[in-house]
C-alpha beads as a LAMMPS data file, in Angstrom:
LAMMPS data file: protein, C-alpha beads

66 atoms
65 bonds

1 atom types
1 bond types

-500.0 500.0 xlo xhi
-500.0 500.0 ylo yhi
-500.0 500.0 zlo zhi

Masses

1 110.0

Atoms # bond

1 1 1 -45.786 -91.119 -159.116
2 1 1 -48.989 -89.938 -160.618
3 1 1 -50.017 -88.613 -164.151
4 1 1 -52.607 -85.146 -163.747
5 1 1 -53.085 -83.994 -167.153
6 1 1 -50.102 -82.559 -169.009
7 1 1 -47.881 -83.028 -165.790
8 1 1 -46.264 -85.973 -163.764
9 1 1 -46.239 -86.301 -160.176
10 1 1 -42.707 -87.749 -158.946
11 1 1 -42.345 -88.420 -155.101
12 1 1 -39.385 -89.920 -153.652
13 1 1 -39.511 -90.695 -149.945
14 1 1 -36.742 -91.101 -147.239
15 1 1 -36.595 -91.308 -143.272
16 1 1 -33.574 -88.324 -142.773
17 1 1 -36.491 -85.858 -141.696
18 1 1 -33.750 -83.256 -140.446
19 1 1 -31.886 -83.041 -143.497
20 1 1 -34.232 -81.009 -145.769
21 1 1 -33.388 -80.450 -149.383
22 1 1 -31.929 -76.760 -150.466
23 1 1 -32.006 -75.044 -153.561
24 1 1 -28.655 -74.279 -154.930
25 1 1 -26.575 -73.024 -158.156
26 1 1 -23.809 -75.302 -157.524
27 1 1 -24.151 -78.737 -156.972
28 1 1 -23.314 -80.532 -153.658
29 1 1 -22.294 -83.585 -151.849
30 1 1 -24.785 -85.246 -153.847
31 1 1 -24.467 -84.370 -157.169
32 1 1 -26.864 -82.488 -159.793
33 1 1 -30.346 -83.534 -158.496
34 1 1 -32.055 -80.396 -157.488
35 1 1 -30.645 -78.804 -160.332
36 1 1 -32.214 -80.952 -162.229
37 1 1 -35.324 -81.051 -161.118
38 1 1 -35.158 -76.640 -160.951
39 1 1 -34.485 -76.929 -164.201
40 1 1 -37.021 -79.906 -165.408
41 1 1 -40.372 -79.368 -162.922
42 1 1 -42.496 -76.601 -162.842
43 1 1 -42.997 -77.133 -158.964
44 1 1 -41.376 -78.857 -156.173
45 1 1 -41.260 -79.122 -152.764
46 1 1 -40.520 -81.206 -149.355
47 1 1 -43.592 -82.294 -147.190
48 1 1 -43.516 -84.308 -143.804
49 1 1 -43.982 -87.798 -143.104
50 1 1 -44.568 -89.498 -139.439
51 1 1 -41.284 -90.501 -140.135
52 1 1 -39.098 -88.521 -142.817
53 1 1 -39.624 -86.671 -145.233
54 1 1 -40.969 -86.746 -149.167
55 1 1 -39.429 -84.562 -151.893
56 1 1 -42.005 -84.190 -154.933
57 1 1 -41.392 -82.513 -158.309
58 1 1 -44.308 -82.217 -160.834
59 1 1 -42.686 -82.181 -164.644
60 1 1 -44.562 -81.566 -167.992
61 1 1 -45.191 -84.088 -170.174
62 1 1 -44.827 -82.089 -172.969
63 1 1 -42.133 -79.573 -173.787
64 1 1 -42.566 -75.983 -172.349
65 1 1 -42.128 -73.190 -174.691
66 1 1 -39.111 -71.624 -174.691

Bonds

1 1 1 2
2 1 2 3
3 1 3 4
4 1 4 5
5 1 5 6
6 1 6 7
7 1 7 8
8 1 8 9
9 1 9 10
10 1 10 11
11 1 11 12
12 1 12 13
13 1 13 14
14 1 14 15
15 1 15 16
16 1 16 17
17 1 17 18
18 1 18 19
19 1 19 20
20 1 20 21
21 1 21 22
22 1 22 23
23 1 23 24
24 1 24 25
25 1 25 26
26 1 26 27
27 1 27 28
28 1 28 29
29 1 29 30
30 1 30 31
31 1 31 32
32 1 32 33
33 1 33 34
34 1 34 35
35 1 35 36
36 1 36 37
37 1 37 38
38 1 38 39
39 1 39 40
40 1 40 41
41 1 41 42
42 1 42 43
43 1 43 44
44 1 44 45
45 1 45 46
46 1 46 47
47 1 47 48
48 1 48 49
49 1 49 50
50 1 50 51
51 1 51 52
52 1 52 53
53 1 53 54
54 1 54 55
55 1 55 56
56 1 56 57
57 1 57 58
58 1 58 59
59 1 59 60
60 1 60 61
61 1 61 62
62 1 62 63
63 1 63 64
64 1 64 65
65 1 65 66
């Protein structure tokens, strides 16, 4: 996690590199995340690791306008 001006870095990490996040506008087998974070971050995405894979979402710090 990292703070870069008015927006917050959030990284979480796992080693299931072949099971890549979708998004979707119904939730799944695992609940509401990436509707949250659709609806929350300004950006997000999946990059690769040696082993795995990290999701990041960067989210305001302040409220948007509507």
């Amino acid at each position: 996690m990292g703070l870069d001006g008015d927006h917050v870095r959030i990284e979480l990490s796992d080693a299931r590199g072949e099971r890549r996040p979708l998004p979707s506008g119904q939730p799944d087998e695992g609940g509401y995340g990436l509707l949250l974070v659709a609806a929350l971050a300004t950006a997000w995405g999946v990059k690769d690791r040696s082993v795995g894979k990290t999701v990041w979402a960067t989210v305001p710090t302040v409220p948007l306008a509507p």
